[in-house]
N, C-alpha and C positions, 0 to 999 in steps of 0.2 A: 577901353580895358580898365577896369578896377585898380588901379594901383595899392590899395588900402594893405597893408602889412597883412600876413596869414596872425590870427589872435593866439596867443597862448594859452594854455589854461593854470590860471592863477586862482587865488581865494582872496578876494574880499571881504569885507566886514560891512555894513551899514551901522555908520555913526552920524554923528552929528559936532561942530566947529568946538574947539577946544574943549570935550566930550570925551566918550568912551561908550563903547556898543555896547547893548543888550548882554549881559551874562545869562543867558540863556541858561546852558545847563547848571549854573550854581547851585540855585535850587532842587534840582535834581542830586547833586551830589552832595547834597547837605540831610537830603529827605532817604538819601541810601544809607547814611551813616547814623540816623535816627532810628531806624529800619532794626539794621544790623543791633545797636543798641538795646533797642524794646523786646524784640523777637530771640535775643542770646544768638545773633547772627541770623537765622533765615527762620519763614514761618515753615518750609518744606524742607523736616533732617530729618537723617536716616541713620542707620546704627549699619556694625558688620552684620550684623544677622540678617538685617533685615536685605542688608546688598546680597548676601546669601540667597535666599527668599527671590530675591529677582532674578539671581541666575538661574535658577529651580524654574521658574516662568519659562525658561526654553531649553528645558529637559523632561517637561510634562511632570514636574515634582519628584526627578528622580536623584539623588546624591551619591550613588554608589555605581561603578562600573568595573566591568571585569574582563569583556571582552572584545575581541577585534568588530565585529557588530555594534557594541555599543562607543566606539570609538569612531565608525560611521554616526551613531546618530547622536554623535558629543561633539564632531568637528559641527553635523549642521544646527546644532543648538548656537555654538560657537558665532556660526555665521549671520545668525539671525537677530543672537544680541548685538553682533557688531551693527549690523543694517540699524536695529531698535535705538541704539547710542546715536547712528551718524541721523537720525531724526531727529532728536533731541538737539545736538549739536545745531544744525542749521535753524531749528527755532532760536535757541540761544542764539544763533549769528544776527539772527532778524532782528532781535531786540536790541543787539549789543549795535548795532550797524545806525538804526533812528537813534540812539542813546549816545553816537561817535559825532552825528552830524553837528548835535547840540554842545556836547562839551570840549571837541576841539576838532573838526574835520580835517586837520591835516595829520593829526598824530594819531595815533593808537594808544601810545602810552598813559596818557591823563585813564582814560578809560579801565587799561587792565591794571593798572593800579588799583583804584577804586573797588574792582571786582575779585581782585589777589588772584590773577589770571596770569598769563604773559602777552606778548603783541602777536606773536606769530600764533595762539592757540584763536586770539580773537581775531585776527587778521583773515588767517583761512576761515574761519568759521562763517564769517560774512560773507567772503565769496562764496562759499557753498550756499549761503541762503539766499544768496543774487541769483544765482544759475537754478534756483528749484520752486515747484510750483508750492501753491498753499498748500495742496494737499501733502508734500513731501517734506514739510516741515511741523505734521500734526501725526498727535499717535494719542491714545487712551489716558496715558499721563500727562502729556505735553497739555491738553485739554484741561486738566485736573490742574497743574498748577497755572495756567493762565486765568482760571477760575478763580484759583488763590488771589491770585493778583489785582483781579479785576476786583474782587470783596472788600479791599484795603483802602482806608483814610488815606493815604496816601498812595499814589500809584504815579510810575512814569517809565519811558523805558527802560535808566538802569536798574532799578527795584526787579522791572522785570527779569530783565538780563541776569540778573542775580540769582534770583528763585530758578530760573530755568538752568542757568547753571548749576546749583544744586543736584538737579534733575541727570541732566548729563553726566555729572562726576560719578552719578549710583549706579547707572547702566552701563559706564565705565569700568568702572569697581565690579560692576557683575558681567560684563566681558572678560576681567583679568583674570577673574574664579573661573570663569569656563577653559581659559586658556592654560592655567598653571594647571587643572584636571585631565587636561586634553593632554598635556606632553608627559604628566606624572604617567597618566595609563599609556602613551609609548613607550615610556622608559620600560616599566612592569612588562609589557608585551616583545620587548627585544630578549632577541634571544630563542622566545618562544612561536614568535613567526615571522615570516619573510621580513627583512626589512622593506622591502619593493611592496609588500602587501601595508603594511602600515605605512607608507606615505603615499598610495593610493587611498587608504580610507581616510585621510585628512586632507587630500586633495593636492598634494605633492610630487612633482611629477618624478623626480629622483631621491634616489638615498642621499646625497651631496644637501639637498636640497631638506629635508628631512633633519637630516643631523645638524646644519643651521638652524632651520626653527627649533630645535632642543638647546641649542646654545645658546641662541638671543635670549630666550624666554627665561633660564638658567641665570641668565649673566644681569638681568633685569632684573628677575623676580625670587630668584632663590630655589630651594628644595621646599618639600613640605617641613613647616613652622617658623619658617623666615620670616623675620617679623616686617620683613619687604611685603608681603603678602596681606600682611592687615589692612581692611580696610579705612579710610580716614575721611571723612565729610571734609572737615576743615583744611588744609596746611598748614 
């Protein structure tokens, strides 16, 4: 029988006798802060309009709603920029995940530092892109700024991670605008139909349940011209 100890798992370094290992990622995090420098932060920005603009992409260019119908077809615009964002997300995880192994594989934090992220947004974001195929980490845009990426003097995964982040944060931003539209026309429509009816057309199974999502969304994001509402690329 084997006697050999069960191994643990630890992180190593490969160095060499009164030495110091490879800094791997330095260069990397020297060439993101060059990046950030030359480009005014990223070569892929977006303004509020234009997050505007992207929410409109999953309402077939529409801006205006009136009624219990269009609040069916405003929850599934809703749900579809959500889906468009969690693709983006998991490319970002992908990049941000090669981009962790190099600059510190036991922390997260060196990382979203770097990216002005936090651990827990790049933490999950990695696993979601561990658990998903290529194809569930690509969309029309995600394409477009790896494109970007790919065309730069400089390129590595966190540059990538960067840019794609970008990416994320607008379909974010144009998730928030579908959502703060979505509960504005609840509000507007209480009163004037079922409650039981409007939180079936946003997929609600109770009123309880209903008048939560008005609260949270409220309690986050404001009434119409809260300046909570604006959208903002940077932090």
């Amino acid at each position: 029988m084997d006697d050999t100890p069960i191994a643990r798992c630890h992180h190593v370094r490969m160095t060499v006798p009164n030495g110091e290992g490879l800094e791997l990622g330095r260069p990397w995090i020297e060439d993101l802060r060059w990046h950030r420098d030359q480009y005014r932060q990223s070569r892929f920005q977006w303004s509020g309009s234009e997050a505007l603009l992207a929410a409109t992409e999953f309402t077939h260019g529409r801006q205006d709603f009136t009624s219990l119908m269009d609040l069916r077809e405003l929850n599934l615009g809703r749900r579809a920029a959500t889906e468009y964002a969690a693709v983006c997300q998991r490319a970002f995880g992908e990049a941000v995940r090669q981009a962790r192994r190099a600059i510190c594989p036991t922390s997260w934090v060196a990382v979203a530092i770097e990216l002005d992220s936090t651990v827990d947004d790049c933490s999950a974001s990695s696993h979601f892109a561990t658990w998903s195929s290529p194809a569930d980490r690509t969309n029309t845009q995600v394409d477009r700024v790896q494109r970007i990426v790919d065309g730069l003097y400089f390129s590595n995964p966190l540059i990538r991670a960067w840019e794609l982040k970008q990416l994320w944060d607008l379909y974010t931003a144009a998730e928030n605008i579908l959502e703060d539209t979505l509960i504005d026309l609840v509000v507007e429509l209480d009163g004037h139909r079922r409650a039981q009816d409007i939180a079936d057309a946003i997929g609600v199974f109770t009123v309880a349940g209903l008048s939560h999502r008005v609260d949270l969304q409220r309690s986050q994001r404001g009434v119409v011209g809260d300046p909570r509402r604006t959208p903002h690329q940077y932090r």
